[in-house]
C-alpha positions as CSV (number, residue, x, y, z in Angstrom):
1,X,-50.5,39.7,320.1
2,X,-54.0,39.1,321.6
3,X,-56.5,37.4,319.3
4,X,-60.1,39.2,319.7
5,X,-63.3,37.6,319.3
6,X,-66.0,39.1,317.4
7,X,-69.2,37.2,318.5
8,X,-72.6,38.2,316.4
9,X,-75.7,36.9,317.4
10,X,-78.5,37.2,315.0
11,X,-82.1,36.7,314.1
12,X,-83.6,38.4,311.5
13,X,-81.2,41.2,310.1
14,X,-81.2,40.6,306.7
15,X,-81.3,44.8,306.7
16,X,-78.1,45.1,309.0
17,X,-76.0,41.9,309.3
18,X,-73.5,42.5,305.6
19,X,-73.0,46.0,307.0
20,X,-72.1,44.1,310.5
21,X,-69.6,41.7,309.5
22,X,-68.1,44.5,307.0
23,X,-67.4,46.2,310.1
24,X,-65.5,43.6,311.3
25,X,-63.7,42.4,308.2
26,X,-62.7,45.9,307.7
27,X,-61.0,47.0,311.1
28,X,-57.2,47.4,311.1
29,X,-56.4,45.1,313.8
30,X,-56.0,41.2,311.9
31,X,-55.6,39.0,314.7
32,X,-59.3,38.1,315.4
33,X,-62.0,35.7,314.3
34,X,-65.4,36.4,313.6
35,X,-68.2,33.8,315.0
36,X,-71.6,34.5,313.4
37,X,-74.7,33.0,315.6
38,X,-77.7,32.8,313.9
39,X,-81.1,31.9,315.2
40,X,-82.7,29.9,312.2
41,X,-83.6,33.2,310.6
42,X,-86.2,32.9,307.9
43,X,-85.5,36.8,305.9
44,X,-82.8,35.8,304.0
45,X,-80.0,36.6,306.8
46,X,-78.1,33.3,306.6
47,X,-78.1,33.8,302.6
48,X,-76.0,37.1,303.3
49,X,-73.5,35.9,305.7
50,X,-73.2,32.9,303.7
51,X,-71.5,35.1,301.4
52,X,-68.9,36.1,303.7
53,X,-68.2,32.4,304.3
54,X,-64.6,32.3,303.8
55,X,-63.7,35.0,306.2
56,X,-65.6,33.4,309.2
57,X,-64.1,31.5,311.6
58,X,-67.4,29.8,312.9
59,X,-71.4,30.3,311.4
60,X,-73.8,28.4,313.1
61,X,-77.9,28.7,312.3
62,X,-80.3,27.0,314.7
63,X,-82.9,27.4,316.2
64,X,-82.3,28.8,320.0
């Protein structure tokens, strides 16, 4: 079976990322990983997908 990655760049979504990575988490197909990039956002984004921690295979937050 092929692994998919599912790579997310953000900055700033704090309105869309949860219903982003619930997309993800919630497709049929279970052999992928999920790799959230985020750049440093300051709305509160990295506090959302901080709560999806345990289902990410990488989160990073920097700035770019």
């Amino acid at each position: 079976m092929i692994k998919v990655s599912v790579i997310t760049a953000v900055f700033n979504a704090k309105s869309t990322i949860e219903q982003t990575i619930q997309s993800v988490l919630n497709q049929t197909y279970d052999n992928f990983e999920l790799i959230v990039i985020d750049g440093a956002s300051t709305d509160g984004t990295t506090n959302i997908i901080k709560k999806y921690k345990d289902s990410l295979s990488v989160f990073v937050s920097e700035p770019d």
